[in-house]
C-alpha positions in Angstrom: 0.0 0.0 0.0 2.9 2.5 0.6 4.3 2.1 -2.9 0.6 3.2 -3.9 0.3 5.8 -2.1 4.1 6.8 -3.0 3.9 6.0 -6.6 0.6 6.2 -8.7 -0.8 4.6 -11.2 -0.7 6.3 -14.1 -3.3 6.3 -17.2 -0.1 5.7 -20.2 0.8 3.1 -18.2 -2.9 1.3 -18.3 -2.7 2.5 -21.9 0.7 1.0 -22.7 0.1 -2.6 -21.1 -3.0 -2.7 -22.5 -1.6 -2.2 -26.3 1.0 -4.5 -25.2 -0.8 -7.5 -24.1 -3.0 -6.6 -27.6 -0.5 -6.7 -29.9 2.3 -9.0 -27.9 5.0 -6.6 -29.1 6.3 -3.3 -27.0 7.6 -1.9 -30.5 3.9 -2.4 -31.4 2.1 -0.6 -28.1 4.4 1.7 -28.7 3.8 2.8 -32.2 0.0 2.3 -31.7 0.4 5.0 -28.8 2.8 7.5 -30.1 5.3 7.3 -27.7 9.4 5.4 -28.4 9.5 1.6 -27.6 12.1 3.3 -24.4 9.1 5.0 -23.1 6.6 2.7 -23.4 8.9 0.3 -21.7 9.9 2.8 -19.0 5.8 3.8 -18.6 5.3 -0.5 -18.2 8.2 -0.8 -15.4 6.7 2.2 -13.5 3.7 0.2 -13.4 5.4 -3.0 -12.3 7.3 -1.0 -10.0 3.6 0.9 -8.4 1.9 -3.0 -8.0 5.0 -4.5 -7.0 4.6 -7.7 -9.7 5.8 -7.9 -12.8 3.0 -7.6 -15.3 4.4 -9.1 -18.4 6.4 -12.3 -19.1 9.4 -11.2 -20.8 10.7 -14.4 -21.6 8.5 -15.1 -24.4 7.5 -13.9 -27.8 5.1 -12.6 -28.5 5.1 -11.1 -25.3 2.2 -12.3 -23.0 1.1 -11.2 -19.6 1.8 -13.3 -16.4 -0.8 -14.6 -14.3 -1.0 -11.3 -12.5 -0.9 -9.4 -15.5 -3.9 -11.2 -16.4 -5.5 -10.7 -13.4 -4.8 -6.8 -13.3 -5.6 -7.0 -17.3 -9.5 -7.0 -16.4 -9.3 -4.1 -14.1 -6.9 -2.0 -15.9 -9.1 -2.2 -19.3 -12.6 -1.4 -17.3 -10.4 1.7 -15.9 -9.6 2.7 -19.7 -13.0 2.1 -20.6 -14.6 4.4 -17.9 -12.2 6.9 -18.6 -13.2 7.0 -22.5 -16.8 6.8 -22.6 -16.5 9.3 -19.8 -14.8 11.6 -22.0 -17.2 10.8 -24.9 -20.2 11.6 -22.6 -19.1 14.8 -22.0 -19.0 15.0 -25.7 -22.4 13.9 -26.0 -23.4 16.7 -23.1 -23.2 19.4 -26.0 -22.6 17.4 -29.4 -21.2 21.0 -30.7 -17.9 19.9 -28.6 -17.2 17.0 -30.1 -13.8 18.4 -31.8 -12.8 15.3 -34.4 -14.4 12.4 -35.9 -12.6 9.5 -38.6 -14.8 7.1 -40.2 -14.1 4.7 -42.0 -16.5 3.2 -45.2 -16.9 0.8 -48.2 -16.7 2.4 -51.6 -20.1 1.1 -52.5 -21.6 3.9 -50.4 -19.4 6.7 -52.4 -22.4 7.4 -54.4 -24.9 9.2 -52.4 -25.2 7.4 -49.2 -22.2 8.7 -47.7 -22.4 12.2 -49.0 -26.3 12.5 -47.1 -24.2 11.0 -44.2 -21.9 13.8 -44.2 -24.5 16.8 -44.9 -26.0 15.2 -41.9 -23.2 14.6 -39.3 -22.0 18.4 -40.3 -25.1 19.5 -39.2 -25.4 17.2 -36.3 -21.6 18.5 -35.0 -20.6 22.1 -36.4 -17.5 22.2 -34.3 -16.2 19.1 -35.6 -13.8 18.0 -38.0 -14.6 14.9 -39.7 -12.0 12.3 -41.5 -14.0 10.5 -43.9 -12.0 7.3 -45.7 -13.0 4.9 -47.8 -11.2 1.7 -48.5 -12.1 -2.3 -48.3 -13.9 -3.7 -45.2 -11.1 -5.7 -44.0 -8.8 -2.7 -44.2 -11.2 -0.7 -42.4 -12.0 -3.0 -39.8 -7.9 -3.3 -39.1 -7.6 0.4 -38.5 -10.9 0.5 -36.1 -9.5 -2.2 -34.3 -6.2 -0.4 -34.2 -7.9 2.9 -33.3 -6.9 4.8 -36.2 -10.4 5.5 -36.7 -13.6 5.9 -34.3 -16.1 4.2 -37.0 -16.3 1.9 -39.6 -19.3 0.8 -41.9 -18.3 -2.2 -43.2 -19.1 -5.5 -44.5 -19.3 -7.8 -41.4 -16.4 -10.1 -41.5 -16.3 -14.2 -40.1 -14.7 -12.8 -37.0 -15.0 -9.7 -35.5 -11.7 -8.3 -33.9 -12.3 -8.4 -30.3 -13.2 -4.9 -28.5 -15.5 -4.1 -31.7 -19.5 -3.8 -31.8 -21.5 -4.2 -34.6 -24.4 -2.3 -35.7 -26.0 -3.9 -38.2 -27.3 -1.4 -41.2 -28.3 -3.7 -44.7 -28.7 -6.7 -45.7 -27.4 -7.0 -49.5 -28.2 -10.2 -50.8 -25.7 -11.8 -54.1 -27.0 -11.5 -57.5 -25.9 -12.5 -61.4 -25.0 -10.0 -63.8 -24.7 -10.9 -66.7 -24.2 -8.9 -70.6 -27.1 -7.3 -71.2 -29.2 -9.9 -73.5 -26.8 -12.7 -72.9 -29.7 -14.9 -71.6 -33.2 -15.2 -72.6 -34.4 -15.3 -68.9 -33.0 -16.2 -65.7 -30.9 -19.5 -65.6 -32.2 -22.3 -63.9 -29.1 -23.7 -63.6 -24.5 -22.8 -63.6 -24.5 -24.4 -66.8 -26.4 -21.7 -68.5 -23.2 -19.7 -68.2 -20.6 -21.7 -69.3 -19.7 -20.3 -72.6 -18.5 -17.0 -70.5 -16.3 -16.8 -67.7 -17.0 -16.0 -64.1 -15.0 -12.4 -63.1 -14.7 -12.5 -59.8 -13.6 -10.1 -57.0 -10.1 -10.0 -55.4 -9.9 -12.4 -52.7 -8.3 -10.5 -50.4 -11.8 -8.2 -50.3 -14.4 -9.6 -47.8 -16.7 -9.9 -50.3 -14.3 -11.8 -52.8 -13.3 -14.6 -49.9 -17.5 -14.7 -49.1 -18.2 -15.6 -52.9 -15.2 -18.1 -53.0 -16.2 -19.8 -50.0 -20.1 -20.0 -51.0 -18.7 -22.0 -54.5 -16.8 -24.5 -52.7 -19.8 -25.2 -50.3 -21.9 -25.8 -53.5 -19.0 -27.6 -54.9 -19.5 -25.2 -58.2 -16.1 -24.5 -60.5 -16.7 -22.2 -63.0 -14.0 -21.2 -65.2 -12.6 -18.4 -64.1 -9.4 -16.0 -65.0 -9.6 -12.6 -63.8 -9.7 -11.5 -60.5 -11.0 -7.6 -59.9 -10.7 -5.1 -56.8 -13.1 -2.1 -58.2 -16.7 -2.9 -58.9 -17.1 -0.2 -61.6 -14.1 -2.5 -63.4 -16.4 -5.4 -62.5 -19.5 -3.9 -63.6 -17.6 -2.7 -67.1 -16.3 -6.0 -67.6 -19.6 -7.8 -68.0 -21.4 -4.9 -69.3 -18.3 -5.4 -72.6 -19.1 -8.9 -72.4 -16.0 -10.1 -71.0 -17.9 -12.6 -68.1 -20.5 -12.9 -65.9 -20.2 -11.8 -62.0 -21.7 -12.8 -58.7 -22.3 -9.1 -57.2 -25.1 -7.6 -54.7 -27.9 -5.1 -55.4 -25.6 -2.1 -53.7 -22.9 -2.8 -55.9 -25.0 -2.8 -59.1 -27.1 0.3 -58.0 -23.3 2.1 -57.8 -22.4 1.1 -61.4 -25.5 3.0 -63.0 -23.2 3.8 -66.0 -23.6 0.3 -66.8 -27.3 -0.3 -66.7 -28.2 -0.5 -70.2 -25.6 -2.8 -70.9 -26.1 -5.4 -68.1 -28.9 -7.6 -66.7 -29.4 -8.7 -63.1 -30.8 -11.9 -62.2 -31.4 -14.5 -59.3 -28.6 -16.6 -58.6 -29.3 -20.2 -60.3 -28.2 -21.9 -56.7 -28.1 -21.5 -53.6 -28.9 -18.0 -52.3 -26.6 -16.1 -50.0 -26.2 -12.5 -48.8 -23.7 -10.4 -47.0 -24.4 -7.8 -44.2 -22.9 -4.0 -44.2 -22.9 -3.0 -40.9 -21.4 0.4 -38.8 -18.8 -0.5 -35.9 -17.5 0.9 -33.2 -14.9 0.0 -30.2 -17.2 -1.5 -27.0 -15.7 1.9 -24.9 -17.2 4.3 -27.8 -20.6 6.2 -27.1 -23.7 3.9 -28.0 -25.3 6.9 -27.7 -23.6 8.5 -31.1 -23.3 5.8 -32.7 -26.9 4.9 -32.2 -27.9 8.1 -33.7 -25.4 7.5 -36.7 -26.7 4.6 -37.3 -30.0 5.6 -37.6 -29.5 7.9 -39.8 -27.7 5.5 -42.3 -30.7 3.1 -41.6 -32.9 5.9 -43.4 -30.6 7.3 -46.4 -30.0 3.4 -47.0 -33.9 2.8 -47.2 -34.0 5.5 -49.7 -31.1 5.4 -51.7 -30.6 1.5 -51.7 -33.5 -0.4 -50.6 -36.3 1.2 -52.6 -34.9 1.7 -55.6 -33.1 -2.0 -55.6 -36.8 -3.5 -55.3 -37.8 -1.4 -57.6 -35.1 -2.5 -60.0 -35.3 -6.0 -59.0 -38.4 -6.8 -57.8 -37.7 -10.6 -57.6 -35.5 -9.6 -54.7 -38.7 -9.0 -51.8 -37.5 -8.1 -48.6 -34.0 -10.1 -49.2 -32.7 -6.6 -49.6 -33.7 -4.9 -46.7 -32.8 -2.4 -44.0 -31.2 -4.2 -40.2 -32.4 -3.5 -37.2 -30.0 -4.0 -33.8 
């Protein structure tokens, strides 16, 4: 108790054995926090030193926390978490305060889902200055989880980094698109679509490894050479004739350039469907990000789920707006 009351414990510490047991790696913690791997290891031994046990098992790699550490783990991240939604609610006390904001989202919201987002959220915080990125959901999901961003919408992923919560936003079921006129009616079958290839989407995009995995459940090969990371490249390729694709609603409604040349029909097996969804760390304001989400819920009802129906009214409510 003297040491305690001597020494105290300090919130970089928390903050650096935290990262640290996260990542296994001090260089790591460090780099995630800002600080030299010499302070972050100084900020962990003044902790050690405070609680009078060693914290961390040196010994192996990656680094892992000793049977105290673990122990002390659980306290020390419900500290952290106190401490940061208390800081957010006093955000939330006069939303005008709220200083900066990074979110993170897929490209298929570039058209006009995003930009209503932002119109909104301007409104919603004047005082604010907001990051908005795009990139793929895996990417994005890596930089929540790292916290170089507050928010991500996203396509949910197999497994969720821990410390994330999902909100989920849209349902956005798989489709065919195929050259416009390339088949009398919907297939009944893959066959149908042999004499073209299948373009697919980059496996190292959620939504390319979803497709992938789908096929081999269904035990379904089709020929396939090209492998694509844009969807307007996707969308330009079948509209030219060059293969068919396995895309959603969202991602056809974005390639509008390309209506006239391509048609959209049920998939001739199994049906599937991905979920886009917004995200945010467990210690973020549920509170905001309620709101936010909200708000997407009703652009995405208008911009996405009306006029997908109406454009594909075999779809029904498979294309449809999530609630929590």
């Amino acid at each position: 108790m003297s040491q305690l009351q001597n020494r105290s414990v300090t919130l970089r510490g928390l903050e650096v054995f935290d990262a640290l047991v996260s990542t296994g790696s001090l260089h790591e913690a460090a780099r995630r926090l800002g600080l030299s791997p010499s302070a972050a290891s100084q900020q962990l031994k003044n902790l050690e030193d405070v609680l009078g046990e060693e914290l961390v098992d040196r010994s192996r790699r990656p680094l892992a926390p000793t049977p105290a550490g673990r122990a002390y783990l659980v306290h020390a991240r419900q500290a952290l978490m106190h401490l940061r939604q208390g800081a957010i609610e006093l955000s939330l006390k006069d939303l005008g305060r709220l200083r900066s904001l990074e979110i993170g989202y897929i490209d298929d919201f570039d058209g006009e889902v995003m930009p209503r987002l932002a119109v909104s959220l301007a409104e919603m915080l004047p005082n604010c200055d907001m990051t908005i990125v795009t990139g793929p959901s895996h990417l994005l999901l890596e930089d929540l989880a790292q916290r170089r961003s507050e928010l991500a919408i996203a396509a949910r992923a197999p497994e969720l980094p821990e410390g994330l919560v999902e909100l989920p936003l849209l349902r956005d079921p798989f489709v065919l698109a195929v050259p416009r006129g390339f088949l009398p009616a919907a297939p009944e079958s893959i066959g149908a679509l042999d004499r073209l290839p299948l373009l697919r989407y980059e496996k190292s995009q959620l939504i390319g490894r979803q497709v992938a995995a789908h096929l081999k459940r269904l035990r379904l090969e089709p020929q396939s050479r090209i492998e694509i990371d844009s969807n307007q490249a996707m969308f330009g390729l079948v509209a030219s004739g060059a293969g068919w694709a396995i895309s959603t609603p969202l991602g056809y409604l974005r390639a509008r350039r390309f209506h006239g040349q391509v048609d959209v029909h049920p998939l001739p097996f199994a049906k599937f469907s991905r979920t886009i969804s917004l995200f945010h760390h467990s210690d973020w304001n549920e509170e905001i990000s309620g709101i936010i989400g909200e708000k997407l819920r009703a652009i995405l009802k208008t911009v996405v789920v009306e006029p997908g129906q109406a454009a594909m009214p075999w779809l029904g409510d498979a294309l449809s707006v999530l609630s929590d």
